[in-house]
Structure formats: C-alpha cells, structure tokens
N, C-alpha and C positions, 0 to 999 in steps of 0.2 A: 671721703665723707662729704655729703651736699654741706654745700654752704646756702642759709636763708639768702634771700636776696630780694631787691626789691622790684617789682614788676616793671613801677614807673620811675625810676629815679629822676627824672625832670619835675611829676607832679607836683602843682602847687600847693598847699598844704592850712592853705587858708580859707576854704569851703569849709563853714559850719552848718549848710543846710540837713536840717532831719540826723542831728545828731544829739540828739538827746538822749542824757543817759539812761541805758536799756531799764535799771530800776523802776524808771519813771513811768516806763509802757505798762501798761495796763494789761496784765495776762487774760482780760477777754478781750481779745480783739478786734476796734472797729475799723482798722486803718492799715492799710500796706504800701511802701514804697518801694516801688519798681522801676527800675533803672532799663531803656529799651532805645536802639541804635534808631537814627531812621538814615538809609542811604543810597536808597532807588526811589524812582521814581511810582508815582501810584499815591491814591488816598491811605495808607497804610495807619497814619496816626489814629484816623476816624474808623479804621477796622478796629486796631488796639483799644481807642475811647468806648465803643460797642461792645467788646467782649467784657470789659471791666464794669461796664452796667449791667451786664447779662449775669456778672456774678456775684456784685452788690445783691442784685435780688433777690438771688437765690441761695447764699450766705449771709447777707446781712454784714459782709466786707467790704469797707471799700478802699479800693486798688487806687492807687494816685501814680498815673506815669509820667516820668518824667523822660521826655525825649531829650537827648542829648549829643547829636551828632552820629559822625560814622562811628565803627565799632572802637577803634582806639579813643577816641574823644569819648566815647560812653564809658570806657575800661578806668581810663584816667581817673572821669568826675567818680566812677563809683568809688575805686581805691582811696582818692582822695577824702569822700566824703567821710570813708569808713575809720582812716588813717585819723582827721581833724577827729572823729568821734571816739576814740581808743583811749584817752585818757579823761574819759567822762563817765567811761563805765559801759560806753557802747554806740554806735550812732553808724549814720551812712543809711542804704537800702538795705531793707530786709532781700529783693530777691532781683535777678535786675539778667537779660539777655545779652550775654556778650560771645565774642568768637570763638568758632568751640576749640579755637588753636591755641589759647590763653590756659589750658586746664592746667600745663607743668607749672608756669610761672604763678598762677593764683592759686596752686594746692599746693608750692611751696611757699606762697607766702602766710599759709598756715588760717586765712580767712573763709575758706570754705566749710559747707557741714554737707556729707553727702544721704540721698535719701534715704539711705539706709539706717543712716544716721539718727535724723526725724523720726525714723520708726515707720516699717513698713511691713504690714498684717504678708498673709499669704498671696491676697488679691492684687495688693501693692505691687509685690516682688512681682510676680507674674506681669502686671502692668509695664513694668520698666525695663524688660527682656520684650516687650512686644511691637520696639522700635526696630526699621530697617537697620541690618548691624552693620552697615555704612556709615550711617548717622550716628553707631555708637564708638565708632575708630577711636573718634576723639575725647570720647565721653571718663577713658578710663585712668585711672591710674593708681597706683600700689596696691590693685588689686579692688579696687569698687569702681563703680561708676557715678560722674561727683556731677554731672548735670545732665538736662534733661532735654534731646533734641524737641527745636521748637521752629525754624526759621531757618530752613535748611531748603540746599539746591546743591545742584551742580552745577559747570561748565556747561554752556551750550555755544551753538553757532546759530544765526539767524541768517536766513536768507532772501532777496527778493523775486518771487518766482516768475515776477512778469521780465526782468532784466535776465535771469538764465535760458527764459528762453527765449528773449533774444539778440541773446548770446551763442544760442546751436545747443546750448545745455537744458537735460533732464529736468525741466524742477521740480519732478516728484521724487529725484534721486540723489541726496547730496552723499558729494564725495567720501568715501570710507577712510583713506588714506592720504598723506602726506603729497606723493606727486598727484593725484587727483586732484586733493585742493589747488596747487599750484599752477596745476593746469586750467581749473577753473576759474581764479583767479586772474588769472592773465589772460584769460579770454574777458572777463568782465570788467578790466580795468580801463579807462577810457582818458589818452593823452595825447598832447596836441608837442610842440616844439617847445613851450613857452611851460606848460601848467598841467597838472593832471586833473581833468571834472571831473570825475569819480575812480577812488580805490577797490580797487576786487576784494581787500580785506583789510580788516582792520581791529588789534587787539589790545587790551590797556596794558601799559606799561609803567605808569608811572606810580607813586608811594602807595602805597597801600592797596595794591594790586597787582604789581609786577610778580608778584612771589605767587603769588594762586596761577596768575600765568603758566609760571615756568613751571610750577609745579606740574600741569597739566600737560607740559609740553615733555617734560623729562619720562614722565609717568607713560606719553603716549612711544616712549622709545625702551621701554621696557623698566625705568628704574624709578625707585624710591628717593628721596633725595635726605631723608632723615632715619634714626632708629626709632623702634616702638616707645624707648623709654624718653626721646627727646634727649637727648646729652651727645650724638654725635649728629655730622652732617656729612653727606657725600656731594659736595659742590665739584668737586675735582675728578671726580669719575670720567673714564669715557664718552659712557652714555648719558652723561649732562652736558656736555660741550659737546657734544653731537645734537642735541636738543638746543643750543642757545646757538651756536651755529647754524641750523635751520631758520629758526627766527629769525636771524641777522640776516638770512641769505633772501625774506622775503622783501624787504625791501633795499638791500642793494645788488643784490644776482639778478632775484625777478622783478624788486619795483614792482608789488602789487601791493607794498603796502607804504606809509611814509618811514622817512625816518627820524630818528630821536625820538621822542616821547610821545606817546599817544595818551590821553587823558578819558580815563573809566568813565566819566560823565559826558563827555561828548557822543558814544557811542550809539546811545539811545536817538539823539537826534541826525546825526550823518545818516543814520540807518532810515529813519522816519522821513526826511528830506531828498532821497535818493543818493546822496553823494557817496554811500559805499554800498555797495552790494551786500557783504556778506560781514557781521558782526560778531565775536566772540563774547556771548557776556554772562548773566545769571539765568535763568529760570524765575526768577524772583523778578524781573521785568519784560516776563511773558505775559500777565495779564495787562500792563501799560502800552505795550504794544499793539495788544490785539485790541487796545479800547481807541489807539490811534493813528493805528496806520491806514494806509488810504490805500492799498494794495496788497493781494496777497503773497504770504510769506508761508517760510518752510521753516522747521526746526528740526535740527539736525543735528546726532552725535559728532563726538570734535574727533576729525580724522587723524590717525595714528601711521607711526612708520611703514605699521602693516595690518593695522583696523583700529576701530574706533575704540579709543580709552579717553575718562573724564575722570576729574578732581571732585571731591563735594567742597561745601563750601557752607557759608552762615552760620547762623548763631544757637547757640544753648541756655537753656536758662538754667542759673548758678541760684545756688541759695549760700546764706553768710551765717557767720558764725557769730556776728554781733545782735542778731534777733536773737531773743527770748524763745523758749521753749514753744511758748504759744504763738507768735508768731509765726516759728519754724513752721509748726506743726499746719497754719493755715496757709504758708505758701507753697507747698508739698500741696495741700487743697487746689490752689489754682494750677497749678501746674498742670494737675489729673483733669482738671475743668476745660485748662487750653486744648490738651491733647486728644480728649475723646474722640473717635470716630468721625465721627459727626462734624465739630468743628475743625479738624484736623483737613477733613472733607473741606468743609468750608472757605479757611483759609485758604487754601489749595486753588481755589476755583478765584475767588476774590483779588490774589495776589501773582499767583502765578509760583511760588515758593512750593514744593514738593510736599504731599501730606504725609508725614515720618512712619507711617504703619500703617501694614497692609492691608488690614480691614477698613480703613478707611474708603480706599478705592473701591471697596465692596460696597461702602452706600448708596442708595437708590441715586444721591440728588450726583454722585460724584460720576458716576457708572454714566447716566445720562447726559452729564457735562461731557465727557471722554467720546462717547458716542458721537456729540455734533462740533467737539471741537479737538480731534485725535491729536494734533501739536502738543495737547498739556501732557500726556503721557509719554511720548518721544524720553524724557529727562529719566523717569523714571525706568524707562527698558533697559535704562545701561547702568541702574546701579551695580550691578553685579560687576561692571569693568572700572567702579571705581577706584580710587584710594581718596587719603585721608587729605586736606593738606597739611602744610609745613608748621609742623610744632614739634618745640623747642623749647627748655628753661632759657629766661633772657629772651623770649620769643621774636619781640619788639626787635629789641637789637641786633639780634642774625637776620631779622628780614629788612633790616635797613641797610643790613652789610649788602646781604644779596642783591638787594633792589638797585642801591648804586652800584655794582660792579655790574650788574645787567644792562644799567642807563650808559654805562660807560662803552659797553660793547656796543649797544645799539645805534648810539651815538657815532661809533667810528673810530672811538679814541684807542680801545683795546680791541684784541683778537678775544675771542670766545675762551681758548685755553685760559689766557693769560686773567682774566679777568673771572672765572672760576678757583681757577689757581691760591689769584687774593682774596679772594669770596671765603676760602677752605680756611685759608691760613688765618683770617681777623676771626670768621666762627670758633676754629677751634680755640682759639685764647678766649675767645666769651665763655666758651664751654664750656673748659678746663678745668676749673673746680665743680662742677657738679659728677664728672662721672667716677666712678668706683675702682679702687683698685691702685 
C-alpha cells in the first residue's frame, strides 16, 4: 500500500503569504496566484509579466506571479505556502509551473486537481491530447493527466562552428554518436603543459542537474533509468554504468572535458567566451545565445552509443486543490490562454523553449522564424527519440542520492559500478514503501 508522504520534508513552514482562507475568496474571480521557476538565462520574467497583461484584458483576471527561484526553490515555496494555508481552510497558489518530474510526489501529496477535474467540455478534452506525447510522459498518473505542458525542452549540444572548423571538423555536421563526439572533442580541446584554454566539451553536473544529465546519457545507451509508475529505479544496470563510465572516461581517458563538477550556470558563458567548444544544455537557452553570441553556432542532437537520443526536460503547469471552484475553473482558463497556437508559437521563438504542439509550428509567424533561423527546430526533430526524465515518489530524494554517487564518480573517488551499486541500494530503501505487493 502507498504510504502519503511528504514532498519536501525540509520545508520551512512558516510562509503565510496568499493563504487565506479559501471561504474568504470571492467566487468571481479577480486575482490569481501563480507560482513560476526562473533558471536560464533571457528576459523570461518580462515574457511571463506580458502574457499576464495580455490576459488581464481579456478576462478581466489578474495573474500575479510570483518568481521564485529554480524549480526545487519554486516546488518548496508553493508546498510551503499551501501547507501554512491548510489549516485556514485554504491558502498557497492557485496554479503555479513546476518540474513536470514532481507529478508522483505532488499527486501523492493529495494537493492536486486535475483538468479533468475542473471540468472539461469536448473541446477541452481534445485540447489536452493535443500536446507532443513527449511532453505528456510526465504529465500522467493513476490514470489522468494532472498538468499541463508549458515550459518544456530537451537536451541539446551547442557548438562553435568557427572553432570546428578550425579544427578539420564539419560544422554543418555535428557528431551522431559517442566515439564522434570524442573524436571531436579532442581535436577541439586546446592544452599547453601547465593549463587547458579551452575544453572540447563540457556538461553540468552538479545538484540539480546532474540527473537530467545521466538521464540522457543512460537513455543515449539504450536504457530507462526509472519505471512508468515512479516506485522502482534501475541505477545498477549494465547499461547505466556503461553510460556513467563514459562520462567519467571523458575527462580522465580523453581529458576533453574537466573533472569533478561542472556547474549548469557556467555553461552559457564558457560557451559565449570561447573557452569551450561544445556545450550540453537546454533549448530553453537557445534564444539567449543567439541574442548573444558573437559567432556562429550549431545545434545539435546529443550523440548516442549508436545515434542521437535526448531527454526532455521543464516545467508543467499544476493546478491545486486549495482554489476554490472558481478559481480552478479560471486557472484551467489561462492555461488554454498560455498554450494556444499562437503564443505557444510565440514563446517558442522569444525563449528558445519548444512550442508543446504541433500546430503551433504551423503558424505563419513560427514557420517564418524556422525558415531564417533553422537551429530552433533542430530540438524538436528528435522528439520522437526522446524519453521522459527521472521521476520518482521521494523524487527529490533519489535525485540527490543519484547526483552524489554521480559527483563521487566523477570526482575519482568511486568506480562507476560501485557508485551505482550505492545509487540502487539508498533509492530502493526510499522506495520501498510506495510499491505494491
């Protein structure tokens, strides 16, 4: 039998903001609180501040967002908020974007309402099947789908095409596969007796990153690293220590890339600066690149054992179960509002983040974007070789398992095996009481 559990047991519990008790809300609604990650680079909040004017207008709602950090920092304040407001009769964000890897952990903390739930006509239903079913991997569970893709990407590589070539390398042709990159790589890595000036590659590994990493790295070797339902892990596989073994092998076999920890945030600038060639990071910092880089660049699927496979990645937007009916019922409205076509389209072009369905890219303004800057599309041709990432009940917790037994490998401290091994063993005890049987 599951046992309830709490998402964040660290959170602090003392956040009374916007918890007032739901009685008190007013069933017409003039106000919404929207809980929204910021954790790339780009004007993104003044996208968000836009869209929420555009639908003031045109509802006569207005959206108040509250930015709040990466996505575990956003996950926290919301739980928290909602948590201080639970014994008020209601409180926290009505509706708020968080990782869509969070869905086991926050649909067993029993605070979600899914759209179906809110009530959705014919047009609705149809609406909510009309998302890439990549973006919906993560979307589901006991059988509905409890949020709504919004802020979504994959894995990409970035390349610098004036340094490939010359390097002897293609750069209208980035590598497919694993000894390609390596070979490219090491041709574009540049070291003296003393110091390396620039890495051939370079991918994040540290909190809150490392696990999309390996996700995409295990994935590129044939394997899944979770089940559908989130309650077991395959850390100890094979094909995972063949995959974190690769990793390790690039910076101390071939030294193209450093060792110990590479930091998610630095990436955007080694890349922009010249000091690495080739970058592993979001989609979601394809339009900050192309607003700043001073050279041209390639975009290119993440090479595979034996061809290119990607991880998706981002956020979903959750609706809660502490709104009122009529709130529900207006945040389901913006939802429909974010997603249309159109600004779906928009986003897309603005951030660099994948527009979640496919009529989107059938828009005039998106078609024409695509046309004179083909790189935004690149992310999109390999949904098909995606998977999901890593989710989990306890989500938090087995990625913090993973992520230190990952640092510890890359580190030098353990062997690949051994440090899966203990990856498997601390996940399964997290497990343990959620699966059946």
């Amino acid at each position: 039998m599951l046992h309830r559990r709490s998402l964040l047991t660290t959170a602090a519990v003392g956040v009374a903001t916007l918890a007032a008790p739901a009685i008190l809300r007013a069933q017409t609604v003039k106000t919404l609180s929207f809980y929204y990650p910021i954790a790339v680079g780009g004007p993104i909040a003044a996208i968000i501040d836009g869209y929420c004017r555009a639908f003031a207008a045109e509802s006569g709602i207005t959206v108040i967002p509250v930015y709040a950090g990466n996505y575990v920092e956003t996950a926290t304040k919301a739980v928290t908020a909602i948590k201080a407001g639970a014994g008020l009769g209601g409180g926290g964000p009505h509706m708020a974007v968080l990782g869509s890897t969070e869905i086991h952990a926050l649909h067993d903390m029993d605070i979600l309402v899914a759209p179906e739930e809110i009530g959705l006509d014919a047009e609705g239903k149809t609406w909510l099947e009309t998302f890439y079913p990549a973006f919906l991997a993560n979307a589901r569970e006991a059988g509905k789908i409890w949020s709504v893709p919004f802020q979504r990407s994959t894995a990409v590589d970035y390349y610098n095409k004036a340094q490939f070539a010359a390097a002897g390398l293609d750069p209208d042709h980035f590598p497919t596969t694993w000894d390609g990159l390596v070979n490219a790589a090491t041709k574009l890595t540049n070291r003296n007796a003393n110091a390396t000036s620039r890495w051939g590659f370079k991918l994040a590994s540290d909190v809150g990153n490392a696990q999309w990493t390996f996700g995409a790295l295990a994935w590129q070797n044939d394997h899944r690293l979770m089940n559908e339902a989130g309650t077991e892990v395959y850390f100890n596989a094979p094909a995972a220590i063949q995959a974190l073994e690769f990793w390790r092998s690039l910076a101390f076999d071939h030294k193209v890339t450093p060792q110990g920890i590479t930091t998610w945030g630095t990436l955007p600038s080694d890349f922009l600066e010249g000091n690495t060639s080739i970058i592993q990071s979001t989609t979601g910092n394809l339009t900050n690149l192309r607003d700043k880089a001073g050279f041209a660049f390639g975009v290119g699927g993440l090479p595979g054992r034996d061809g290119v496979r990607t991880v998706v990645g981002g956020g979903n937007l959750y609706f809660f179960k502490n709104a009122n009916d009529a709130e529900r019922q207006a945040s389901l409205k913006f939802a429909r509002f974010l997603s249309t076509p159109e600004r779906a389209a928009d986003w897309c072009m603005r951030t660099g983040y994948i527009a979640t369905r496919p009529d989107a890219w059938e828009t005039p303004a998106l078609a024409e974007y695509v046309a004179k800057f083909p790189a935004a599309n690149v992310a999109r041709s390999y949904l098909p070789q995606a998977t999901g990432e890593i989710s989990t009940f306890e989500n938090q917790r087995v990625q913090a398992t993973l992520t230190a037994e990952i640092q510890a490998c890359l580190s030098g401290s353990k062997t690949a095996a051994q440090a899966m091994a203990d990856a498997q063993t601390a996940s399964d005890k997290i497990l343990k009481g959620f699966r059946r049987g």
